[in-house]
C-alpha positions in Angstrom: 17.9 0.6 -30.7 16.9 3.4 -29.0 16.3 7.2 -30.7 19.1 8.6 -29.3 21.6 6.3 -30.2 20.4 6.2 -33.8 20.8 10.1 -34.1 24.2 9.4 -32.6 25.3 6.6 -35.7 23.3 9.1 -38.0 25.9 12.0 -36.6 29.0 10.4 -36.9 28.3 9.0 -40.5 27.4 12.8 -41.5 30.7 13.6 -40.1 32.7 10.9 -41.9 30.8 12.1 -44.8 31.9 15.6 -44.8 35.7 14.1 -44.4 35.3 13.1 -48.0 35.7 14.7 -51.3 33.0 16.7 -52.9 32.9 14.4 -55.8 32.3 11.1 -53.0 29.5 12.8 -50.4 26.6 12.9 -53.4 25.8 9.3 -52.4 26.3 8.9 -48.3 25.0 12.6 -48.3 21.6 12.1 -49.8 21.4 8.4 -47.9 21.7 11.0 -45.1 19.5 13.4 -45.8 16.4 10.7 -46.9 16.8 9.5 -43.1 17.1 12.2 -40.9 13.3 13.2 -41.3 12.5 9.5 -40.1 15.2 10.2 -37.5 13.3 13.0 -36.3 10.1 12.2 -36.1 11.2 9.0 -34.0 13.0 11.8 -31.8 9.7 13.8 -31.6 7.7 10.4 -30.8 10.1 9.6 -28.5 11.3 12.7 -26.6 8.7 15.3 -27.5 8.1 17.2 -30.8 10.3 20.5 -29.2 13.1 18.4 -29.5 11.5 17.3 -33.4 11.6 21.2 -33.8 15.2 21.7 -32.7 16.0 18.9 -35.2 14.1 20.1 -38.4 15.9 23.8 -38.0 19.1 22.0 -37.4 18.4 19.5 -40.4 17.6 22.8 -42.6 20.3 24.3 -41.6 22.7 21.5 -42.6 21.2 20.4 -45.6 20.4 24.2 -46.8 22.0 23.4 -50.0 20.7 20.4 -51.3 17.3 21.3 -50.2 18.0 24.5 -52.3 19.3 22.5 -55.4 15.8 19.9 -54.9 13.5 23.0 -54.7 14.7 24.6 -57.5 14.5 21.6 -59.5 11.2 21.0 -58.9 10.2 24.4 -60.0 11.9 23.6 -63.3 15.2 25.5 -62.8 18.1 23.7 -63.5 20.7 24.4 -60.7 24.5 24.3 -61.4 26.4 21.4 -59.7 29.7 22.4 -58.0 32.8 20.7 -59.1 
C-alpha cells in the first residue's frame, strides 16, 4: 500500500470519526492520533520531508486539543474532560 493511499484511509476514518458523538471519538480519535506521526514520517520518506512538515502543522493543528490535554498531564495538571 502505498503512502498516499494510507493518508487517504487515515482521512476518511478521521472524518467518520468527527461524525460521532463526543462521548464515542475518545477511542477511534486517539487510534488516530497514535498513527498519524507513523503516517508522516512514511510521507516524509516517501515524498520528501516538506511534505512531513506540511503534515506535522496540519497534525498540530487538528489534534491541538488532545495534545493540549497530554501536555498538561504530563506536567501534573489535571485537565477537565468535556462532557
Amino acid at each position: 500500500m502505498s503512502s498516499i493511499l494510507a493518508a487517504c484511509i487515515w482521512v476518511f476514518c478521521a472524518t467518520f470519526t468527527a461524525f460521532l458523538p463526543m462521548r464515542r471519538q475518545y477511542v477511534p480519535g486517539v487510534t488516530l492520533l497514535i498513527l498519524a506521526p507513523l503516517l508522516i514520517i512514511w510521507l516524509g520518506v516517501d515524498l520528501g520531508w516538506g511534505w512531513a512538515i506540511a503534515g506535522v502543522l496540519g497534525f498540530v493543528s487538528m489534534f491541538r486539543n488532545p495534545l493540549r490535554y497530554f501536555y498538561a498531564r504530563a506536567r501534573g495538571q489535571a485537565p477537565e474532560l468535556p462532557k
